[in-house]
C-alpha positions as CSV (number, residue, x, y, z in Angstrom):
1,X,-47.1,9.7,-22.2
2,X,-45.0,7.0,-21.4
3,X,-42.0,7.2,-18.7
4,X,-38.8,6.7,-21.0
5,X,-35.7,5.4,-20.0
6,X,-33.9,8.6,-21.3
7,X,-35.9,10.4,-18.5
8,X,-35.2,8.9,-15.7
9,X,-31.7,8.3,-16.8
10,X,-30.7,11.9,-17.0
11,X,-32.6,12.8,-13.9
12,X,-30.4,10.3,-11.8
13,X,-27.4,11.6,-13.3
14,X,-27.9,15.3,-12.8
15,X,-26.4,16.8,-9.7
16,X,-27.9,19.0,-7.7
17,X,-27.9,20.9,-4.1
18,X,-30.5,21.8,-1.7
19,X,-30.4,25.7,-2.7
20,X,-31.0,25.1,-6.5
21,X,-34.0,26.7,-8.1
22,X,-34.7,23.8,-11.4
23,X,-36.7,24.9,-14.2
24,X,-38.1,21.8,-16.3
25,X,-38.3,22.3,-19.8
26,X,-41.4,20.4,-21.0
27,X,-41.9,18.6,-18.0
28,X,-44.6,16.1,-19.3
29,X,-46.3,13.6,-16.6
30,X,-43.1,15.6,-13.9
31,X,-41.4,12.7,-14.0
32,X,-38.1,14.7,-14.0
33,X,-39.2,17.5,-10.6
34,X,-39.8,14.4,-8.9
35,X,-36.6,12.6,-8.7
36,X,-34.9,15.8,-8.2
37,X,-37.1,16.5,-5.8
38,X,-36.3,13.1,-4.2
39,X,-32.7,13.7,-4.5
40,X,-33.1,17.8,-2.7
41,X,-33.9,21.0,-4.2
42,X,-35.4,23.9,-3.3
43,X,-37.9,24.4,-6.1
44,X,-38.8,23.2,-9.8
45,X,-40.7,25.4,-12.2
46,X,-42.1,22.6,-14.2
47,X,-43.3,24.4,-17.6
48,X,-45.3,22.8,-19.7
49,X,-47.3,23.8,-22.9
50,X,-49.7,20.6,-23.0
51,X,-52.9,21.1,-21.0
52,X,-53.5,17.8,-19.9
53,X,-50.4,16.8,-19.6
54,X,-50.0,19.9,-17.4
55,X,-53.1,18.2,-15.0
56,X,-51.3,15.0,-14.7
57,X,-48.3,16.3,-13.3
58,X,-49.8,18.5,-10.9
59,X,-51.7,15.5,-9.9
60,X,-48.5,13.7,-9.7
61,X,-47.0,16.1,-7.7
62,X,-49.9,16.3,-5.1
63,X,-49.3,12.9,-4.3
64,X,-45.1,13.4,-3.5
65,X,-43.7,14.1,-0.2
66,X,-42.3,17.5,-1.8
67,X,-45.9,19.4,-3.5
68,X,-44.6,22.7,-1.9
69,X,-41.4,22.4,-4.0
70,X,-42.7,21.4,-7.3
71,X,-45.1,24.2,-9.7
72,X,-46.4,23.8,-13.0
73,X,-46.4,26.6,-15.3
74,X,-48.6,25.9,-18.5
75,X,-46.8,27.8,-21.0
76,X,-44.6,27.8,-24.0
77,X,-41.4,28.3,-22.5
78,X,-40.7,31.0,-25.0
79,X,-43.1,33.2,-23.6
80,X,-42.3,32.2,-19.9
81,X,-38.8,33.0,-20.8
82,X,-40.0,36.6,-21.8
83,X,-42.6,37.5,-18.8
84,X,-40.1,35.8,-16.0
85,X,-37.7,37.7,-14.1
86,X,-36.2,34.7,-12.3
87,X,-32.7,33.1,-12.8
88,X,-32.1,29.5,-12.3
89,X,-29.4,27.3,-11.0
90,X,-30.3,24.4,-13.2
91,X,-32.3,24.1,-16.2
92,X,-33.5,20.7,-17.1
93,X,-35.2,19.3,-20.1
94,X,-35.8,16.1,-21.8
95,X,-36.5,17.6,-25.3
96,X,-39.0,17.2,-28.6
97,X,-35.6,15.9,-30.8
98,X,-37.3,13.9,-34.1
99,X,-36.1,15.9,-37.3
100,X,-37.7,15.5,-40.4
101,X,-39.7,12.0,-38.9
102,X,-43.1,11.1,-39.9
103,X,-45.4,12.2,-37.6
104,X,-47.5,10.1,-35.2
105,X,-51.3,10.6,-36.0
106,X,-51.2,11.6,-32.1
107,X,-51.0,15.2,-32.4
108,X,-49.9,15.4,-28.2
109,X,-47.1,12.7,-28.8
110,X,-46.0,14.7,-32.1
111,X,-45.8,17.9,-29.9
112,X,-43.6,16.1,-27.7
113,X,-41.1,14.0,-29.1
114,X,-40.8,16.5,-32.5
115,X,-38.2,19.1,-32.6
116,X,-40.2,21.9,-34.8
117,X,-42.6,22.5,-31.8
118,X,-39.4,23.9,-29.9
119,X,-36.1,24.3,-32.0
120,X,-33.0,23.6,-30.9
121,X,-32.3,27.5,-31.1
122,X,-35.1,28.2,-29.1
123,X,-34.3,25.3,-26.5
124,X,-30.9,27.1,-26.4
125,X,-31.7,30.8,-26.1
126,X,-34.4,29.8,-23.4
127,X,-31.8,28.3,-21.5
128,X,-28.9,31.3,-22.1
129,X,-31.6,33.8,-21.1
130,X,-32.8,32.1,-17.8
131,X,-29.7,30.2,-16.1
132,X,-27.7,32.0,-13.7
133,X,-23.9,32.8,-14.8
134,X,-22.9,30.2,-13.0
135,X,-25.5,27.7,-14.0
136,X,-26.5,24.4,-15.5
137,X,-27.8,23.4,-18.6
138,X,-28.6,19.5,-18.4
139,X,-30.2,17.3,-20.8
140,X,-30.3,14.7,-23.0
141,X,-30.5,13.8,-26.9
142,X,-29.8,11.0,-29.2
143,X,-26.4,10.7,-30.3
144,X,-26.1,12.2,-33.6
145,X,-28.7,15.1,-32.9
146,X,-26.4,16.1,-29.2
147,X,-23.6,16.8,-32.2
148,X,-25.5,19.1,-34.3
149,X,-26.6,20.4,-30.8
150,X,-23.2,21.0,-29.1
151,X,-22.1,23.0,-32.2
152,X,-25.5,25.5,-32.0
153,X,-24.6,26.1,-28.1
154,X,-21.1,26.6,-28.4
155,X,-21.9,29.3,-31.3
156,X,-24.5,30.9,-28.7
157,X,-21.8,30.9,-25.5
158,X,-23.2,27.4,-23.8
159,X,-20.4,25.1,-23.0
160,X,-20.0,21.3,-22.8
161,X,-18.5,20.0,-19.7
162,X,-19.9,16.9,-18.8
163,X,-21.3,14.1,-20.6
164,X,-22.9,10.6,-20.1
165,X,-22.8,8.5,-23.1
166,X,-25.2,5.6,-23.0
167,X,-25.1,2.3,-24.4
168,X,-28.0,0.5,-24.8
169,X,-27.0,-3.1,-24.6
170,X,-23.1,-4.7,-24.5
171,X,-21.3,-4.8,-27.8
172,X,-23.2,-1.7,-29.4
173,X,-22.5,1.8,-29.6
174,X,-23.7,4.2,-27.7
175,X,-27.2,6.4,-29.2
176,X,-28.0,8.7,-26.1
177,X,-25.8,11.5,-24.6
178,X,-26.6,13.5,-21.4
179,X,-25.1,16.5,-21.3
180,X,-24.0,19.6,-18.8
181,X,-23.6,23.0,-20.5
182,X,-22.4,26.0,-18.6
183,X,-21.3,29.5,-19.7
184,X,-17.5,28.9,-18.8
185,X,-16.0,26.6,-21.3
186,X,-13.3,24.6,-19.5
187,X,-12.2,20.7,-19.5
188,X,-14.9,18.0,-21.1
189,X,-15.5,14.9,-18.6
190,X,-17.0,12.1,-20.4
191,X,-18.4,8.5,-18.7
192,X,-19.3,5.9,-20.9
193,X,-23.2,3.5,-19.0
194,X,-24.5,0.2,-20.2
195,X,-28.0,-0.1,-19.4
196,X,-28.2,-4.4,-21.0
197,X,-26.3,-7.1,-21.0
198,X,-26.1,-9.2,-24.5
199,X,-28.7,-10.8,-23.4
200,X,-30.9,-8.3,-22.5
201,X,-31.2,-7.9,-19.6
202,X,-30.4,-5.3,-17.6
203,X,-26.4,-4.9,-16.2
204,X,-26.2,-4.7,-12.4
205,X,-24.7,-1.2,-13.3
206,X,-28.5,-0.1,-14.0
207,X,-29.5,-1.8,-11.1
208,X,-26.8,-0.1,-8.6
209,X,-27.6,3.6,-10.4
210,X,-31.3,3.8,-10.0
211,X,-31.5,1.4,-6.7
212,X,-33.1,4.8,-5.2
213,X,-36.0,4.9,-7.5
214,X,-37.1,1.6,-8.9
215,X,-38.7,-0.7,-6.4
216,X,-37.3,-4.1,-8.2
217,X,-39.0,-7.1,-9.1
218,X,-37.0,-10.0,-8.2
């Protein structure tokens, strides 16, 4: 699996605090437990139903400065949510979102980026039954599928209240959302990021927000 943008985006976005346990939903190559690793937490659940994928990011995370803070569970997060009895400060997730797409012949890559292998209901319910009350929901979706999405949490008691929308290059509109759910509904805060210039290449705003995790080539 490739490292997306959309990843790494949302993980330098999300706040966190030293004391927060971090369940990753679908944690792939643990892209996501590294960086928030990087930024301090005290542990990520990193659950994965993939196998191999499962192996890469334990490799991955063998080779951080933070292995004692990082676990991969191989599991569908349905049935982890079910045989768990821990609560989390922050739930995470960079989610299957393709709806009624073609498939890729890559059965793996059509587990991963399409939404039938874990609904959006599911994705919420897990997140409703395992967050603390005063808990996070982060993560991030295309623009027109975060709408549907908003409207499904709200109806299950999972609030908006902070969202990045993303625009890809100057002049466009914006087609990713991160988003910050929490039980207590209360004021929306939005931000608007440009990640290209018209030319392509990327805005110095890109280069300022993820100075901490890129090494650059000049």
């Amino acid at each position: 699996m490739k490292i997306g943008t959309d990843s790494i985006m949302l993980s330098r976005w999300t706040d966190v605090s030293a004391d927060d346990e971090v369940l990753d939903v679908g944690t792939g190559c643990g892209l996501i437990p590294m960086m928030l690793a990087q930024k301090g937490i005290a542990h990520c659940d990193a659950v994965e139903i993939d196998h191999d994928s499962c192996e890469e990011a334990a490799e991955n995370f063998l080779g951080t400065p933070w292995p004692d803070k990082l676990t991969v569970v191989e599991d569908d997060v349905r049935h982890f949510a079910k045989i768990t009895d821990k609560k989390y400060d922050l739930i995470i997730s960079n989610p299957p979102y393709f709806v009624d797409f073609t498939k890729p012949n890559d059965v793996r890559k059509g587990i991963a980026r399409h939404a039938d292998s874990l609904s959006y209901s599911d994705l919420i319910d897990v997140a409703t039954t395992l967050m603390k009350d005063d808990g996070r929901f982060v993560l991030v979706l295309p623009a027109l599928e975060a709408k549907s999405f908003m409207e499904k949490a709200s109806d299950k008691g999972l609030f908006l209240r902070n969202e990045m929308r993303i625009i890809p290059v100057e002049g466009r509109d914006y087609n990713r959302i991160n988003m910050e759910f929490t039980k207590k509904e209360g004021r929306v805060y939005t931000e608007y990021f440009t990640i290209r210039r018209a030319d392509h290449s990327f805005t110095q705003e890109y280069y300022d927000f993820l100075d901490d995790y890129y090494l650059w080539i000049p």
